[in-house]
C-alpha positions as CSV (number, residue, x, y, z in Angstrom):
1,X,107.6,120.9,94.2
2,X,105.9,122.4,91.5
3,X,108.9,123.8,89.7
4,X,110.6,120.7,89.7
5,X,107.8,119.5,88.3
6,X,107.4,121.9,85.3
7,X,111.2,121.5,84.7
8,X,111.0,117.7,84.6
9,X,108.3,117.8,82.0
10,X,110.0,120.7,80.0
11,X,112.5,118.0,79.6
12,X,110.6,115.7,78.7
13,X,108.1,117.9,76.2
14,X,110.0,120.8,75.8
15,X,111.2,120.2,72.2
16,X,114.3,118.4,73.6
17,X,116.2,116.9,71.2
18,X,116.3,113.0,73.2
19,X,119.9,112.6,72.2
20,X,121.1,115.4,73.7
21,X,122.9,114.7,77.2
22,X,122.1,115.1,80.6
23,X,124.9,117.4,81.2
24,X,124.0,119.5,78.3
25,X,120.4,119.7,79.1
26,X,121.4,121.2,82.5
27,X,123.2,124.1,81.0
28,X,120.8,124.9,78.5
29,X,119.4,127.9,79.9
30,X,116.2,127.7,77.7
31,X,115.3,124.4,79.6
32,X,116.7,125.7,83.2
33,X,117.9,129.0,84.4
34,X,120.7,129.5,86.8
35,X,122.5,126.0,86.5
36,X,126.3,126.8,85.7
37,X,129.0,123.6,85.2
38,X,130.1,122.9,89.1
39,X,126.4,123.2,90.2
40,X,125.4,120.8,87.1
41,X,128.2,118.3,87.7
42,X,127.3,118.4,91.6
43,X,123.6,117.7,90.8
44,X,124.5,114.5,88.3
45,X,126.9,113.3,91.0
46,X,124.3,113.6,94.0
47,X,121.6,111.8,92.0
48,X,124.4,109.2,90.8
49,X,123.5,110.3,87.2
50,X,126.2,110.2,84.4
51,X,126.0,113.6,82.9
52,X,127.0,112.5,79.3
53,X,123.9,110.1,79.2
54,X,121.4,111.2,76.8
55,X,118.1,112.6,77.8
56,X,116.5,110.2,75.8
57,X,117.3,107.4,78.4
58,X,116.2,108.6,81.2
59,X,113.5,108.0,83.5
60,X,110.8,110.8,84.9
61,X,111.9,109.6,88.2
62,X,115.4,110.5,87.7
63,X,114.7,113.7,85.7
64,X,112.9,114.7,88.6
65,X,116.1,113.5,91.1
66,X,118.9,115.4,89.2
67,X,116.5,119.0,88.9
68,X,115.7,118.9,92.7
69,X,119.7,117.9,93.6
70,X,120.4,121.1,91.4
71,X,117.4,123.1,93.1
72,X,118.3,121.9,96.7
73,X,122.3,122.3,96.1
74,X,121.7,126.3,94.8
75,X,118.8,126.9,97.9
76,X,121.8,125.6,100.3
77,X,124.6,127.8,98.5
78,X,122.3,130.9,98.6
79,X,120.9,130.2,102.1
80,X,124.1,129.6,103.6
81,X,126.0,132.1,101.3
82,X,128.5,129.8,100.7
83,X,128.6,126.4,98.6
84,X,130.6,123.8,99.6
85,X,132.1,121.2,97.1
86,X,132.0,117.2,97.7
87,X,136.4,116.8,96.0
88,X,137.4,113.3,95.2
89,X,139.8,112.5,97.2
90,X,140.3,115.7,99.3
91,X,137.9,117.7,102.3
92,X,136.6,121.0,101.8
């Protein structure tokens, strides 16, 4: 989508500093609004991204797979009004 699009190259352009991590990137709400710690921690783990890796390292291609995991995770929570969390080790 197109804001996935703009985000991804925000990261890439947007006067990010390309040691900064992944996990820090997510939260900065200058980059992205709207992504708190459980939905930024969800979105590394469904992309199978390690959020302390810096920003620097990354691909466009997995930019682009951690922002839409964040974007699709919050459009579920908000469309189902609920969000449920993926616990090691435990259901629900």
């Amino acid at each position: 989508t197109l804001f996935v699009m703009e985000i991804s190259a925000a990261f890439n352009g947007g006067g990010l500093t390309q040691d900064v991590s992944l996990g820090d990137a997510l939260l900065d709400q200058h980059l992205v609004a709207g992504i708190g710690n459980i939905f930024k921690s969800e979105a590394c783990f469904a992309a199978r991204l390690d959020p302390w890796q810096p920003t620097g390292a990354l691909s466009d291609e997995q930019l682009h797979r951690v922002i839409q995991a964040a974007h699709d995770l919050m459009a579920d929570a908000v469309e189902q009004d609920r969000h449920a969390r993926a616990v090691y080790r435990r259901s629900g």
